[in-house]
Backbone as a ProteinNet text record, in pm:
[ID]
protein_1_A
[PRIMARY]
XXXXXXXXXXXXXXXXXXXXXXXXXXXXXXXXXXXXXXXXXXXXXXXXXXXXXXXXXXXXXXXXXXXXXXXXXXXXXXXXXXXXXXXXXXXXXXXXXXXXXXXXXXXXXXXXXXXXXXXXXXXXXXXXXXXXXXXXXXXXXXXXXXXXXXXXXXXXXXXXXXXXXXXXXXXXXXXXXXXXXXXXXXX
[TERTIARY]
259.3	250.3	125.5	-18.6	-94.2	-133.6	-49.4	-8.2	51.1	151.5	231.3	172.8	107.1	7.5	-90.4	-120.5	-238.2	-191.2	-61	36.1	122	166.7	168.8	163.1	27.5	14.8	87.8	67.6	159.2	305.9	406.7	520.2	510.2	439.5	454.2	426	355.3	300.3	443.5	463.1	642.7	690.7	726.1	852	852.8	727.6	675.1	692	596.5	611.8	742.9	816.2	962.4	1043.3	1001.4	1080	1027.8	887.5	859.3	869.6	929.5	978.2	1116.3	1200.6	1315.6	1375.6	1248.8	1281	1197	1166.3	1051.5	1106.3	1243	1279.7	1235.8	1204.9	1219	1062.7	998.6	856.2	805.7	878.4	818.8	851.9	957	973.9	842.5	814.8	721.9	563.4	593.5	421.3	448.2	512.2	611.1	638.7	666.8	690.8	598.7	453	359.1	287.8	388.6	289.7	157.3	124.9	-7.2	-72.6	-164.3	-281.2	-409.3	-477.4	-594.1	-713	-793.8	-928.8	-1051.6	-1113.7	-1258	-1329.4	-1380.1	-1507.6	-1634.4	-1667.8	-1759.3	-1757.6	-1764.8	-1811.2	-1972.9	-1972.1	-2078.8	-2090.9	-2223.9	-2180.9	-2282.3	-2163.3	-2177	-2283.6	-2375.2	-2424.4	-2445.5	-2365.4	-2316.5	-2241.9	-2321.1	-2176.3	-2126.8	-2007.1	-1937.1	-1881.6	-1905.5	-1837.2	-1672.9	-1660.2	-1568.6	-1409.1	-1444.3	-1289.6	-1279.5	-1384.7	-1383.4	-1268.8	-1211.6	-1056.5	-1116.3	-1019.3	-990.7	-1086	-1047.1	-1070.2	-1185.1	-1223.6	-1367.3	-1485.8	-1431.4	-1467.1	-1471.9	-1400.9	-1372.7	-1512.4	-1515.8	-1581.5	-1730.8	-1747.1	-1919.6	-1930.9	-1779.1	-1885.7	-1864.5	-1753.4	-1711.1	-1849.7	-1921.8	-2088.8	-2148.1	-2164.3	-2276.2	-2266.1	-2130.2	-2105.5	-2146.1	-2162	-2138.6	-2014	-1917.9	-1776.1	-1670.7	-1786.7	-1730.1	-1626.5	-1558.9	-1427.6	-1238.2	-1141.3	-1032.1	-997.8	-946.3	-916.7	-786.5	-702.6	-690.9	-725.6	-692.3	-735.9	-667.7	-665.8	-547.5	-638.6	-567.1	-596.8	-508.9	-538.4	-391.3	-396.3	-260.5	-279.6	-389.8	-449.8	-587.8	-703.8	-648.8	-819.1	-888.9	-873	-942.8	-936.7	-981.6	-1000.3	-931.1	-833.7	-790.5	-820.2	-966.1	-933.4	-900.7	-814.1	-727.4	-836.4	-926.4	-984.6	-913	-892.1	-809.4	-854.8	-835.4	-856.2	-801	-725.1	-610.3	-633.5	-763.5	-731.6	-795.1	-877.3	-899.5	-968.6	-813.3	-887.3	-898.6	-939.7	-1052.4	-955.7	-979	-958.4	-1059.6	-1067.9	-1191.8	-1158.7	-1158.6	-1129.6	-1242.1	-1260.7	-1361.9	-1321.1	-1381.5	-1377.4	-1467.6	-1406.7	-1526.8	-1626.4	-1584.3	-1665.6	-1722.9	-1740.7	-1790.1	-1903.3	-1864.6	-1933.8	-1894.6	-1787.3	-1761.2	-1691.9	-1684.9	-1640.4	-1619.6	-1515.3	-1437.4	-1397.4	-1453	-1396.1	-1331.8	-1197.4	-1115.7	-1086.1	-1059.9	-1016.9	-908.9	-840.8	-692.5	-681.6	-598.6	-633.3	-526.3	-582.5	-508.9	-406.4	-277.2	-172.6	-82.3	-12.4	77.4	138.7	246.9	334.2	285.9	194	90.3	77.2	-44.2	-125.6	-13	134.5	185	269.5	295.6	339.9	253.4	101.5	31.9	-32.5	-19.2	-44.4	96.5	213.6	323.1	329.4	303.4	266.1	192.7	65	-52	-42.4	-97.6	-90.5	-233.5	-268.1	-345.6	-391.6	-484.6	-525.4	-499.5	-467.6	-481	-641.5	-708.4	-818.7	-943.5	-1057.4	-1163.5	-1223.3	-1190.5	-1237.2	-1186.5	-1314.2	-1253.2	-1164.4	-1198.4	-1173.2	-994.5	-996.2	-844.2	-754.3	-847.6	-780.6	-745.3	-815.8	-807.5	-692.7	-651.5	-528.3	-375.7	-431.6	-311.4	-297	-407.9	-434.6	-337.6	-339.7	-342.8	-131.5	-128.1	30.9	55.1	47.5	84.3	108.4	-19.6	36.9	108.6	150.7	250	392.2	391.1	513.8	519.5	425.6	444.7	487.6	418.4	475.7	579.1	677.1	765.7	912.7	866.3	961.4	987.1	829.6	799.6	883.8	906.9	937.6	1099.9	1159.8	1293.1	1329.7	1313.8	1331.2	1327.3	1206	1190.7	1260.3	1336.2	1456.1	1558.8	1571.2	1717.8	1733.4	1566.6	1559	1573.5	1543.8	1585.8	1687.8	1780.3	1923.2	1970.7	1931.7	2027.4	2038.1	1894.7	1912.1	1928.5	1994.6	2100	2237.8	2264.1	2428	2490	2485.7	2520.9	2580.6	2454.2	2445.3	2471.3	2558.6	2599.3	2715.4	2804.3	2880.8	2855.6	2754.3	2698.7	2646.7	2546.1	2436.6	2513.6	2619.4	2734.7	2793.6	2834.9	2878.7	2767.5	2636.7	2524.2	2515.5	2472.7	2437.1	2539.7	2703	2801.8	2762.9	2782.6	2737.6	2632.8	2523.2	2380.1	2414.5	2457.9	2480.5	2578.1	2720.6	2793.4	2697.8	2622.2	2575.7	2476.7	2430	2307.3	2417.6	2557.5	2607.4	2663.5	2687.3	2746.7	2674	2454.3	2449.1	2415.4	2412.7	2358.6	2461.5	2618	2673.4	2738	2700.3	2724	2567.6	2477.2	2357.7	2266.3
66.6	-74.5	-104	-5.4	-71.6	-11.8	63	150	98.4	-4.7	-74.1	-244.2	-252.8	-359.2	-357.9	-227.2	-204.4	-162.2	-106.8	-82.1	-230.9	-299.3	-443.8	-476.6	-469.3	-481.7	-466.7	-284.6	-235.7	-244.3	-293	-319.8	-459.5	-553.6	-665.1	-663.6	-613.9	-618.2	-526.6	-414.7	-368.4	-463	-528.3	-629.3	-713	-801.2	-883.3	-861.3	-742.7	-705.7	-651.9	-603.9	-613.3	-661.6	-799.2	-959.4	-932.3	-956.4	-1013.4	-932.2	-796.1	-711.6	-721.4	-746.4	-798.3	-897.1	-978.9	-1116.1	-1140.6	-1080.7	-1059.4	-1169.8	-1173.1	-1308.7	-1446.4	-1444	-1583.9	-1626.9	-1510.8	-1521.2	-1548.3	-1474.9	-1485.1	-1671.4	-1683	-1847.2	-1936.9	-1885.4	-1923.6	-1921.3	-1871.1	-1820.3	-1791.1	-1904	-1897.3	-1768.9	-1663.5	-1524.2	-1422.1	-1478.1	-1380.7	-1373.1	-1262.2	-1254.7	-1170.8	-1083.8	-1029.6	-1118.1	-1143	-1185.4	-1156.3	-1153.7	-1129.1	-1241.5	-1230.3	-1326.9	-1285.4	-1341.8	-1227.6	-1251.9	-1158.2	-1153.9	-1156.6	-1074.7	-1022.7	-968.2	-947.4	-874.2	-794.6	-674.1	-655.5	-540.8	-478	-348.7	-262.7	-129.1	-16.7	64.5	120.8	190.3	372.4	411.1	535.3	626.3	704.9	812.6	909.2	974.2	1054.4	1161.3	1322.7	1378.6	1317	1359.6	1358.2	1405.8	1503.2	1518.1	1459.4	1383.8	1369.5	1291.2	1378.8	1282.4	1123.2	1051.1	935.1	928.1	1010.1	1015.6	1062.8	1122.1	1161.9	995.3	954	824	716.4	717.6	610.7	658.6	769.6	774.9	791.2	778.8	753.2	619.1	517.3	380.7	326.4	384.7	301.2	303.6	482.5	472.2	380.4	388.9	333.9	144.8	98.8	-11.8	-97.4	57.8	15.1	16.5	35.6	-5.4	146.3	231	361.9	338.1	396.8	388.4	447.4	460	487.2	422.9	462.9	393.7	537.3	463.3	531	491.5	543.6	553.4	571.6	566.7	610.1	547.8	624.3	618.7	551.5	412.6	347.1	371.4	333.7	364.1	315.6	229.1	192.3	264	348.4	398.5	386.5	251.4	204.4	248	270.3	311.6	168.7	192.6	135.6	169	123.4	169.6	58.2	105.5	24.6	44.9	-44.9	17.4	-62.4	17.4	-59.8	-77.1	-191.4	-264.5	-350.9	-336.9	-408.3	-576.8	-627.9	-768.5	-818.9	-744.4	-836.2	-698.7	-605.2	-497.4	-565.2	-477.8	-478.3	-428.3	-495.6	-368.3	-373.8	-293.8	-236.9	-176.7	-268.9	-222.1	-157.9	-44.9	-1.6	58.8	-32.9	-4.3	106.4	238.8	340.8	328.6	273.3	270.7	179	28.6	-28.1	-69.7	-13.4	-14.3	-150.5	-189.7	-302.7	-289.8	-349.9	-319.4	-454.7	-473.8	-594	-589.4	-651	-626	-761.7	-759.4	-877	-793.3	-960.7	-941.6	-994	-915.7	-976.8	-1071.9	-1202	-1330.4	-1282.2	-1378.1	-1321.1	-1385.9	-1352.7	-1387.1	-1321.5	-1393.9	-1291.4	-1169.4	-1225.5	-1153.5	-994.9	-999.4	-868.6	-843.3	-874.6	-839.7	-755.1	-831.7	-766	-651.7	-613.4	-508.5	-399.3	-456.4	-333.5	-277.2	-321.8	-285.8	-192.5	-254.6	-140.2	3.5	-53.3	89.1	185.5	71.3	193.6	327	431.9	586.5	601.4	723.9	785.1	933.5	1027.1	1145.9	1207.7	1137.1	1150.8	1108.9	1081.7	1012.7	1093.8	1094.4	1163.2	1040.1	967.2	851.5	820.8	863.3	798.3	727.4	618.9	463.3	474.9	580.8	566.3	646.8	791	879.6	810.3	713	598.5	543.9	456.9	428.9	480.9	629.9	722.1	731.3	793.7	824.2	704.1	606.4	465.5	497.3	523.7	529.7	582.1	726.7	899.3	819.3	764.9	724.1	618.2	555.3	450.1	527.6	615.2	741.1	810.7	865	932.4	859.7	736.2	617.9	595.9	594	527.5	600.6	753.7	851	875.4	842.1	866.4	788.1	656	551.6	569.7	609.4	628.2	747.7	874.4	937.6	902.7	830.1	788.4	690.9	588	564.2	580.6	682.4	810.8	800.6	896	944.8	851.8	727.6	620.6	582.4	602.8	507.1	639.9	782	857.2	867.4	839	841.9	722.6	651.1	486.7	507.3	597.1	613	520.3	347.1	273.6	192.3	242.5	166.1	281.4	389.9	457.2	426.5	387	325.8	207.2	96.8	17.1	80.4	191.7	250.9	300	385.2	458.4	360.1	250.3	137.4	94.1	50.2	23.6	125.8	284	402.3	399.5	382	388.5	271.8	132.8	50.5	82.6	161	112.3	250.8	311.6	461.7	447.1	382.2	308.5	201.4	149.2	22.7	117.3	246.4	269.2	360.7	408.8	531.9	452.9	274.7	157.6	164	135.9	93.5	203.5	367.5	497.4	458.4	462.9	482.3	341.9	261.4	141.3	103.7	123.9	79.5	202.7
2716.2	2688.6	2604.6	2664.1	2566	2390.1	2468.7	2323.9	2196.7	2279.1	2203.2	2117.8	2227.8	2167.4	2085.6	2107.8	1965.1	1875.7	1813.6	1712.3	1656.6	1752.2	1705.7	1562.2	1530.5	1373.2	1248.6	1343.7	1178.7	1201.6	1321.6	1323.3	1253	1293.1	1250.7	1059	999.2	890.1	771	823.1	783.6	774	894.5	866.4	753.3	750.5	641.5	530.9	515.7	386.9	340.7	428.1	350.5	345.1	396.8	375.3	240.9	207.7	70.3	-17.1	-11.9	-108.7	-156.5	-40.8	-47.5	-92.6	-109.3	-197	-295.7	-353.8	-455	-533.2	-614.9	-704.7	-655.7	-494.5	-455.7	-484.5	-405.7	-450.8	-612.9	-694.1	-832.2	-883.8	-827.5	-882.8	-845.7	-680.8	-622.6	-721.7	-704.6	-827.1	-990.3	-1061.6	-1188.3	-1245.9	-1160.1	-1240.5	-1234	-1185.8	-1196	-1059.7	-1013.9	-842.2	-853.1	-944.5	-936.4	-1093.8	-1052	-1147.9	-1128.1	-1247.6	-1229.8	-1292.2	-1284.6	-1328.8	-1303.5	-1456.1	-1491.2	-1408.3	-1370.1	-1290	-1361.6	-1450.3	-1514.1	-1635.7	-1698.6	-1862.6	-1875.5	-1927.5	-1916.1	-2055.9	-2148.8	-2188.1	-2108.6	-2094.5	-2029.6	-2119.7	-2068.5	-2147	-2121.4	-2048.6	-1988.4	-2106.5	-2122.4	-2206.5	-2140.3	-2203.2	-2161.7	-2223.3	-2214	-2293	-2365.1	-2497.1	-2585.6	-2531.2	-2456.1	-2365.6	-2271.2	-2170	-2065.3	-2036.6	-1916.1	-1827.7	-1770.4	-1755.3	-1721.3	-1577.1	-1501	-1373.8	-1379.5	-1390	-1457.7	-1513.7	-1574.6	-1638.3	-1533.7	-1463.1	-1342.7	-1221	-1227.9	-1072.5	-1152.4	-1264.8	-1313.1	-1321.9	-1340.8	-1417.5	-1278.4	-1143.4	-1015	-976.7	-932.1	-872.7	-939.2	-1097.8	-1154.2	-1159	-1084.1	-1058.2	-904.5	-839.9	-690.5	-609.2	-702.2	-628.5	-636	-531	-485.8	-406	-461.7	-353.1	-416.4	-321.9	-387.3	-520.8	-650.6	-751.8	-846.6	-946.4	-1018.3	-1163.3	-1252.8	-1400.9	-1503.4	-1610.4	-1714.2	-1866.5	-1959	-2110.5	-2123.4	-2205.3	-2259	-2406.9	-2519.3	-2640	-2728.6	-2692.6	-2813.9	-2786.5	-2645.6	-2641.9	-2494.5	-2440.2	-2347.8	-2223.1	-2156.5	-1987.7	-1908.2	-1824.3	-1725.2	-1597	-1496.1	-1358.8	-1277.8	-1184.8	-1092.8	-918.3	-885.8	-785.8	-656	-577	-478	-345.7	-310.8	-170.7	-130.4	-28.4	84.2	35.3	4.9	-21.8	-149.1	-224.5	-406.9	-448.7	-503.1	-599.9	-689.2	-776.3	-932.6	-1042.1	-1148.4	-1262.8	-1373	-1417.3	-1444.3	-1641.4	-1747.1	-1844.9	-1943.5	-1997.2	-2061.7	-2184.8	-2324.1	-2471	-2466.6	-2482.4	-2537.5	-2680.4	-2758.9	-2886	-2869.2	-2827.6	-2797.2	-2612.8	-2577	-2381.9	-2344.4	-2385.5	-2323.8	-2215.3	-2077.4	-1960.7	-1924.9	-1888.6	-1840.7	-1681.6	-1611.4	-1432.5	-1398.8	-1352	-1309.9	-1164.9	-1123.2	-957.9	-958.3	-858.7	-874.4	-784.5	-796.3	-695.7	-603.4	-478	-371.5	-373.9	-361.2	-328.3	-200.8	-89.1	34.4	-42.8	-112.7	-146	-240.7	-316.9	-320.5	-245	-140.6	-61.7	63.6	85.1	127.6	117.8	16.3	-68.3	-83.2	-138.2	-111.5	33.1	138.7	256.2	272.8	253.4	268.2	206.2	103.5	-9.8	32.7	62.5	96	212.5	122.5	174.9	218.4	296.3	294.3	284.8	301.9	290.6	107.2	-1.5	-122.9	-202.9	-140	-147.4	-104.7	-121.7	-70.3	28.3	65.3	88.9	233.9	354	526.7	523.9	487.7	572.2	477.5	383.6	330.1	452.4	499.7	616.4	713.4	759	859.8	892.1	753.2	754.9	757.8	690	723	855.5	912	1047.9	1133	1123.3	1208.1	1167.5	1052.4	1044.3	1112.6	1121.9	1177.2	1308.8	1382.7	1494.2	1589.9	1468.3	1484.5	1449.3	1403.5	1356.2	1517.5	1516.7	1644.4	1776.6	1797.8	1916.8	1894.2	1791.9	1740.4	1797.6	1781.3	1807.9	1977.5	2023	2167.1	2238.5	2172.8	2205.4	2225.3	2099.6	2109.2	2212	2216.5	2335.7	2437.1	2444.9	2580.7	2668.2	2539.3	2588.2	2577.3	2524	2556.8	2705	2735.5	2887.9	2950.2	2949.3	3035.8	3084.2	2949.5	2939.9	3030.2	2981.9	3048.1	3207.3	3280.5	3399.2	3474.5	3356.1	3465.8	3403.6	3550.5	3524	3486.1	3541.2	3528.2	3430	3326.6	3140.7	3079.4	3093.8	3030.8	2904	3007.6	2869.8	2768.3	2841.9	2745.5	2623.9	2697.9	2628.8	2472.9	2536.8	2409.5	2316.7	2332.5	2260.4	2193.5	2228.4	2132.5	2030	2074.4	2007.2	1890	1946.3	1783.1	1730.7	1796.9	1682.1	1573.3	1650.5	1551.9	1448.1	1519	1437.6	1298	1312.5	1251.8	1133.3	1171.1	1118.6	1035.4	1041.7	981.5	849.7	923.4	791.8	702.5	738.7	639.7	539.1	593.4	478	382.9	505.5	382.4	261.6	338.6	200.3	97.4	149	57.6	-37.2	7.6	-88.4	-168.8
[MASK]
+++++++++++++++++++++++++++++++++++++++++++++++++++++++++++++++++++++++++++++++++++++++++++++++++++++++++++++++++++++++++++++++++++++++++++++++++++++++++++++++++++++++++++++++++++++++++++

């Protein structure tokens, strides 16, 4: 039970967020089309160089330290040139644009909106990261995975030792069983 109450969360936060994934059109009307946005934070020039080959990722984790804003992110070269890092956090990541020929560095925050905010909590993984507090959250899944399973056995074992709700029990099990091979093979 209290197991179940301190997992709470992340049952409740699934569901949500895949209401609002599921209805993503309704949401976008909601917010005229644009559920993620961003807005400048800052402008600044960088004055950091970087070797001539240097990778993306490479580029990201000198200007993230030399910003302060260590932490999970990814990165990418887009076609003009510029550095894209994406630094991420459960409620107002960053992005982080950097003109190499020029050191211009552009940092926007993305405004908060549910329907993000709940999408990327669904999304979000962990142990890809060098970063605890990202293991954390994996961690916190794994064992909402593991309760989850505990949970269902455990009322296997239940149902099985009440002779009584046996045949109820079998009529639920085809329904839900039935109801789950509908939607494997219709969607």
């Amino acid at each position: 039970m209290y197991l179940a109450l301190f997992l709470s969360p992340w049952v409740l936060i699934y569901a949500i967020s895949t209401m609002a994934m599921n209805h993503r059109a309704f949401f976008q009307k909601l917010y005229d089309g644009q559920i993620v946005m961003f807005e400048k934070e800052r402008e600044l020039t960088y004055a950091g160089t970087f070797p001539e080959s240097a990778p993306p990722a490479a580029i990201a984790v000198q200007i993230l330290s030399s910003l302060g804003m260590d932490g999970a992110h990814g990165a990418r070269r887009i076609a003009d040139g510029r550095i894209v890092i994406h630094r991420a956090h459960p409620v107002a990541p960053r992005r982080i644009t950097l003109a190499p020929a020029t050191g211009h560095l552009l940092i926007e925050k993305e405004v908060f909106r549910a329907p993000a905010f709940l999408e990327r909590m669904h999304r979000r993984r962990g142990f890809q990261h060098d970063y605890a507090l990202e293991d954390t959250w994996g961690v916190s899944v794994d064992t909402f995975i593991v309760a989850m399973i505990f949970w269902v056995l455990s009322g296997l074992w239940m149902w099985w030792e009440m002779r009584a709700t046996w045949r109820l029990g079998i009529l639920f099990a085809a329904g839900g069983i039935a109801l789950f091979a509908f939607y494997l093979t219709t969607l």
